[in-house]
PAZADREN-236594 format. One record per residue: y, x, z of N, C-alpha, C, O in turn; residue in one letter; residue number from 1. Coordinates in nm, 2 decimals, m for minus. Atoms other than C-alpha are relative to their C-alpha. Example, Ala and Ser with C-alpha at 12.3 -4.5 7.8 and 13.67 -1.06 7.14 Angstrom:
! PAZADREN-236594
(node (m0.12,0.09,0.00),(m0.45,1.23,0.78),(0.12,0.09,0.00),(0.12,0.19,0.07),A,1),
(node (m0.11,m0.09,0.00),(m0.11,1.37,0.71),(0.11,m0.08,0.08),(0.22,m0.03,0.09),S,2),
//
This chain:
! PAZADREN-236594
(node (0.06,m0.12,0.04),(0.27,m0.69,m0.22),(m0.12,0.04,0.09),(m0.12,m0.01,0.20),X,1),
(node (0.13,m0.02,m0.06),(m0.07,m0.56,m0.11),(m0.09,0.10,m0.11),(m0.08,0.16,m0.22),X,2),
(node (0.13,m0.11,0.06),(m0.39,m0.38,m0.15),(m0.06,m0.08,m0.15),(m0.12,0.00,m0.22),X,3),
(node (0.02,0.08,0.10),(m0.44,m0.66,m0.43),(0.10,0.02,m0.16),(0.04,0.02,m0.27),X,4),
(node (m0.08,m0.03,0.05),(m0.15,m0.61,m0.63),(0.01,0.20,m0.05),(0.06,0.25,m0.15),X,5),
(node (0.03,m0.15,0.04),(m0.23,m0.20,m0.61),(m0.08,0.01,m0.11),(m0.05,0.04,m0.23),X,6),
(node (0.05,0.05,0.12),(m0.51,m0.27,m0.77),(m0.02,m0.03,m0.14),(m0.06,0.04,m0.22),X,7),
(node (m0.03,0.06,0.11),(m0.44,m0.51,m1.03),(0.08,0.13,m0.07),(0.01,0.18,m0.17),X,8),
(node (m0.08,m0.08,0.11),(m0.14,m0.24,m1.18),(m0.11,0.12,0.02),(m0.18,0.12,m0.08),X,9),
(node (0.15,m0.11,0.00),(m0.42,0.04,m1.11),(m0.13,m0.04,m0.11),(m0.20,0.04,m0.17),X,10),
(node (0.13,0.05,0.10),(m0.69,m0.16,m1.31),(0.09,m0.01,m0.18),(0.05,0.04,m0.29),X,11),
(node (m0.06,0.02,0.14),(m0.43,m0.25,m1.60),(0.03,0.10,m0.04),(0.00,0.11,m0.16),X,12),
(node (m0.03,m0.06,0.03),(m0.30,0.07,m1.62),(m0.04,0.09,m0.08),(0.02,0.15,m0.18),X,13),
(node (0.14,m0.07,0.10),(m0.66,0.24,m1.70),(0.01,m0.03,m0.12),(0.04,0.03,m0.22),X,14),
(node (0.05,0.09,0.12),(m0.73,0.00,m1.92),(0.14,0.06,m0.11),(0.11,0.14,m0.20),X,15),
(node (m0.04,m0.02,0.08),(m0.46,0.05,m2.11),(0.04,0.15,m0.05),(0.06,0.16,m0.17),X,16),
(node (0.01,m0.08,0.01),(m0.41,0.40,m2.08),(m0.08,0.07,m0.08),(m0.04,0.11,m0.19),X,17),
(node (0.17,m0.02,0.06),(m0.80,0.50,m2.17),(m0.06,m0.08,m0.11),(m0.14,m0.02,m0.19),X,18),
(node (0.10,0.08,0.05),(m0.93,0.22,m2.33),(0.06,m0.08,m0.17),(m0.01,m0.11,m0.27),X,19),
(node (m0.06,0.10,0.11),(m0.63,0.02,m2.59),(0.02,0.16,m0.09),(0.06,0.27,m0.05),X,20),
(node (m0.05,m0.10,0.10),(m0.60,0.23,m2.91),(0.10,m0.07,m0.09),(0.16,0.00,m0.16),X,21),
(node (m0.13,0.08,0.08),(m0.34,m0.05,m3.09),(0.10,0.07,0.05),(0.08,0.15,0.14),X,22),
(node (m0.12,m0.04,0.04),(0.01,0.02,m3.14),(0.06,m0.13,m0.03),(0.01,m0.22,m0.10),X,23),
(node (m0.13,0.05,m0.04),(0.32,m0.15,m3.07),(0.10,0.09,m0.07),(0.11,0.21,m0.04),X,24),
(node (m0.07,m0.07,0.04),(0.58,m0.05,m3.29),(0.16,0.06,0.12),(0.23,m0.02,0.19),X,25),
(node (m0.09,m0.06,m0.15),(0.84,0.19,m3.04),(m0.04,m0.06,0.11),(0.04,m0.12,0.18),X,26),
(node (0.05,0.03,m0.15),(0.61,0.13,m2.76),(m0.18,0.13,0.02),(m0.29,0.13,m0.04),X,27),
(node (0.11,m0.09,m0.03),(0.36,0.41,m2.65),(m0.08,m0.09,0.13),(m0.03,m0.11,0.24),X,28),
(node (0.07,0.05,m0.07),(0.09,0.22,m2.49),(m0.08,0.03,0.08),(m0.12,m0.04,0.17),X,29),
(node (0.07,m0.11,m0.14),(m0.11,0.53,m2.30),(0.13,0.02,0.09),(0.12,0.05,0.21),X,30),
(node (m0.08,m0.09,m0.12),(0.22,0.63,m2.14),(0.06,m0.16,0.07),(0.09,m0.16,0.19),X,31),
(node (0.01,0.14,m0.10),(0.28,0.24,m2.02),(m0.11,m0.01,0.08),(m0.10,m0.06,0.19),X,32),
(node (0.08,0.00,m0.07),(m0.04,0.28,m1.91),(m0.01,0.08,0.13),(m0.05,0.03,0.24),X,33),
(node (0.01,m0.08,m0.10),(m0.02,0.57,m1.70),(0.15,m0.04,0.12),(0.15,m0.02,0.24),X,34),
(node (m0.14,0.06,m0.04),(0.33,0.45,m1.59),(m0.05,m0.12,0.10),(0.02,m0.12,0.20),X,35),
(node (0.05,0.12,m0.06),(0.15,0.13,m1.44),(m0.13,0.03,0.07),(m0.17,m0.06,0.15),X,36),
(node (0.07,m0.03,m0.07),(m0.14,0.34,m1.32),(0.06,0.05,0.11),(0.02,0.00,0.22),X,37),
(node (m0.17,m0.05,m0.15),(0.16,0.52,m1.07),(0.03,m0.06,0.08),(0.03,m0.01,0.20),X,38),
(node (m0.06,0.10,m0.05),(0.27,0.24,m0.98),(m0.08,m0.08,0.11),(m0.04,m0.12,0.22),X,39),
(node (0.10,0.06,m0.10),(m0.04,0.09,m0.83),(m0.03,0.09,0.07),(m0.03,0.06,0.19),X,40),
(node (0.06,m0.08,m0.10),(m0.15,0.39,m0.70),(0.12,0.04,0.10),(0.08,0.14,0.16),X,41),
(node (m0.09,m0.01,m0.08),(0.20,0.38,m0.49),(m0.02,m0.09,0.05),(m0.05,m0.08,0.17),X,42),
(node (0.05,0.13,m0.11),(0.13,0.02,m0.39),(m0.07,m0.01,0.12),(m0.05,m0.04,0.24),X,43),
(node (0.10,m0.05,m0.13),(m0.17,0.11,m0.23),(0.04,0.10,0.11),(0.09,0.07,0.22),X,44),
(node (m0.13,m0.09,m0.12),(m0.04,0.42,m0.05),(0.09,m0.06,0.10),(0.07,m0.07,0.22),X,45),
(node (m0.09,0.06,m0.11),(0.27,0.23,0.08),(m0.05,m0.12,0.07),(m0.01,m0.14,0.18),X,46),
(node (0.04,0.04,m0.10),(0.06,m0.06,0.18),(m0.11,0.02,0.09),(m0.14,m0.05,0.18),X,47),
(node (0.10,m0.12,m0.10),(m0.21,0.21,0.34),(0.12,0.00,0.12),(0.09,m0.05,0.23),X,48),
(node (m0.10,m0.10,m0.09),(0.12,0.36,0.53),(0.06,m0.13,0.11),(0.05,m0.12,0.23),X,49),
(node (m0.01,0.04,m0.07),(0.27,0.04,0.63),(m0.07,m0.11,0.11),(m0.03,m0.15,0.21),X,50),
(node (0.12,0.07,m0.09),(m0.05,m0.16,0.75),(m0.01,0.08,0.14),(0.01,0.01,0.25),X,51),
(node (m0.01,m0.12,m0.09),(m0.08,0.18,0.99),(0.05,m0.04,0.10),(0.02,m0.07,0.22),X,52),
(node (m0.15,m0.03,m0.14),(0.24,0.17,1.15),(0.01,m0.17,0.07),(0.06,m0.18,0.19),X,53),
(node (0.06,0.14,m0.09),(0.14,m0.25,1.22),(m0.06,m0.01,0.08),(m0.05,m0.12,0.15),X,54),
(node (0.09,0.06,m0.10),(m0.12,m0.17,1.43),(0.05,0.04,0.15),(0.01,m0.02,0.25),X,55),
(node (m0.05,m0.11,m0.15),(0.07,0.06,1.73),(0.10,m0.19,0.04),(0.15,m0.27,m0.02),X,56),
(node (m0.07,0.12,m0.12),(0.22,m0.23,1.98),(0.06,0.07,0.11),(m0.02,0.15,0.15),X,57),
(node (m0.09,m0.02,m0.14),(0.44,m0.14,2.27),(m0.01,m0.12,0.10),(0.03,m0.23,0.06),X,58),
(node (m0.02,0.12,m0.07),(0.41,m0.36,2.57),(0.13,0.03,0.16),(0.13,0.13,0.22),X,59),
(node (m0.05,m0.04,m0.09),(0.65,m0.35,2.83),(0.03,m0.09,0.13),(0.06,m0.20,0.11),X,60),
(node (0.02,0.06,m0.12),(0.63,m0.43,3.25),(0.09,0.00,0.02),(0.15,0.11,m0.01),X,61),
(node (m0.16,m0.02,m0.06),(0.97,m0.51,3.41),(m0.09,m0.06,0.13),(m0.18,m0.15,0.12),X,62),
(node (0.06,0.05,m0.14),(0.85,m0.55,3.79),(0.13,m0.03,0.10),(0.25,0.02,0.06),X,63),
(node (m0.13,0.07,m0.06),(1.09,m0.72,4.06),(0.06,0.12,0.04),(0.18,0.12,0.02),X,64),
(node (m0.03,m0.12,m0.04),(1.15,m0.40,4.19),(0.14,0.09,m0.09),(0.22,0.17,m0.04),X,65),
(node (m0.09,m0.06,0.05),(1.35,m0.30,3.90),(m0.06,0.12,m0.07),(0.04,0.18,m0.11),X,66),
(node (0.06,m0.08,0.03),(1.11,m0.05,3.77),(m0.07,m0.05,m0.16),(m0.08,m0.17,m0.19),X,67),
(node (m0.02,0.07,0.11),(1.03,m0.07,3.42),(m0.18,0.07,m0.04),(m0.19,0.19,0.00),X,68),
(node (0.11,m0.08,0.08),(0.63,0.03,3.24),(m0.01,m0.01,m0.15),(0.01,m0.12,m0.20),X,69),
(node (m0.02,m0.01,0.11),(0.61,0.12,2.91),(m0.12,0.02,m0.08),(m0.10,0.11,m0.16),X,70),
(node (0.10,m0.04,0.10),(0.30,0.15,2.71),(m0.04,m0.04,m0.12),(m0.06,m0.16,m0.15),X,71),
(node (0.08,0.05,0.15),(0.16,0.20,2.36),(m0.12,0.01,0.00),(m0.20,0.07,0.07),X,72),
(node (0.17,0.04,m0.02),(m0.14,0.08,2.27),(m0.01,0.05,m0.19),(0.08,0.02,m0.26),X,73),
(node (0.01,m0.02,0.15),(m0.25,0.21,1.89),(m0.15,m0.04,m0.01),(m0.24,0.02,0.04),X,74),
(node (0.15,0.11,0.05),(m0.56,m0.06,1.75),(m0.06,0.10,m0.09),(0.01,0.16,m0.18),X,75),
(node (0.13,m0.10,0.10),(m0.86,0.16,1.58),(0.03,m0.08,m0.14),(0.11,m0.17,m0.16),X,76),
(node (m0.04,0.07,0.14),(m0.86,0.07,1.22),(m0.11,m0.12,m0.04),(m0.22,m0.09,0.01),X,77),
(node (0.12,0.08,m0.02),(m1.08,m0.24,1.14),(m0.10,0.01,m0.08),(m0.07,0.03,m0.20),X,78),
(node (0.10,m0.02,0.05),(m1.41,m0.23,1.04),(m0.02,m0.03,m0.10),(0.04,m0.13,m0.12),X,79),
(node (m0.01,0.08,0.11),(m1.49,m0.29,0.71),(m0.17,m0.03,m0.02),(m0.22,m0.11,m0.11),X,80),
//
């Protein structure tokens, strides 16, 4: 799953939503559409949210001493 896959059900969903006027007998083809527009637009979102939470790293110092350091590091977002 990805920003590709968001997409794709986001692009089909228009499309069919907006654009198909056929009929499918017991099949509403705007509300599959919008149904599949949802869907991508959750794709994206959840992989927006968990790309995010990918970038923060924790590194951690154990020194002989017995003393422990702890830091996060959170990576800027990359350039596009």
């Amino acid at each position: 799953m990805g920003y590709g896959l968001g997409i794709f059900l986001l692009a089909v969903g228009l499309i069919l939503a907006l654009a198909v006027t056929d009929q499918i007998s017991n099949v509403d083809l705007t509300m599959v559409g919008w149904i599949l527009s949802a869907a991508g637009l959750l794709v994206i979102v959840l992989t927006a949210a968990t790309a995010a939470s990918r970038r923060r790293s924790t590194a951690v110092t154990q020194y002989s001493d017995g003393s422990r350091v702890v830091t996060e590091r959170n990576d800027p977002p990359p350039a596009v």
